[in-house]
N, C-alpha and C positions, 0 to 999 in steps of 0.2 A: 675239381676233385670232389670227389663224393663225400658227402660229413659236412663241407665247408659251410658254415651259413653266408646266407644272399646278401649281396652287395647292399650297402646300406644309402638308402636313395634320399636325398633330402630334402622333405616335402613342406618344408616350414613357406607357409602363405606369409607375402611382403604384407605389411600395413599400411596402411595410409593412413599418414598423421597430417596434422592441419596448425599452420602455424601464422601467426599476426605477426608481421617484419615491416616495420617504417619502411617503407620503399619511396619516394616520391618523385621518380624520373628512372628512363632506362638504364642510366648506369648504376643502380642502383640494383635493378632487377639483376643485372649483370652480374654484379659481384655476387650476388647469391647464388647465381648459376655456376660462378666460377669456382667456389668452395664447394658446392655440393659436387661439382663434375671432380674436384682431387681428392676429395674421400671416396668417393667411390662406391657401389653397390645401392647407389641408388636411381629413383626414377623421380621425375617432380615437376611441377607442374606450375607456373606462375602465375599468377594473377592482382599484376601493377596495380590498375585501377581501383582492386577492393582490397589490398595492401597483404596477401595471402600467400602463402607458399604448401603446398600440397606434394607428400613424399610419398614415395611407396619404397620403405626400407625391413633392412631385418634389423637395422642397426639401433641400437638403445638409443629414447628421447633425448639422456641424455647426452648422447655422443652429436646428437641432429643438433639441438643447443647449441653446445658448445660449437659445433660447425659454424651456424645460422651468425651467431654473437660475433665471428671475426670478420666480418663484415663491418662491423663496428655500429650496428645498427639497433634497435631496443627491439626483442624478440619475445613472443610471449603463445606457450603452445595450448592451443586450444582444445586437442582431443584428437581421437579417432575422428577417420573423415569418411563417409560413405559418398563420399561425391565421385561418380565414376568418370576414370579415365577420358578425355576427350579424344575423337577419333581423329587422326591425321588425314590431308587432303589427300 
């Protein structure tokens, strides 16, 4: 209809936040992936060996937190992370 204003398109850019997670074995890495995969609206990125976990969310730090901690592991958020995406095979 004419008059209506435009659909409102939502352009909010995801962050990537960078988080220190005691990890020390893959089932460990697991459980993180498995909490992050049921909240949902996220993307993330592991990295076992340097004990890291890298999000691209719109979700509040502290909602990633509180995710990250039922794991039952000691989590500690480090910041924005400009570390780009690694490209899939």
């Amino acid at each position: 209809m004419e008059g209506d204003p435009p659909p409102v398109v939502c352009s909010r850019k995801l962050q990537k936040h960078e988080f220190s997670v005691e990890m020390t074995c893959e089932g460990c890495s697991n459980a993180v992936a498995r909490v992050l995969e049921k909240l949902g609206g996220v993307q993330s990125e592991i990295d076992l060996p340097n004990k890291k976990v890298y999000i691209d969310s719109e979700h509040s730090v502290d909602t990633l937190l509180e995710t990250l901690r039922k794991t039952g592991k000691t989590v500690t958020y480090i910041g924005l992370s400009d570390r780009p995406k690694e490209a899939g095979p």
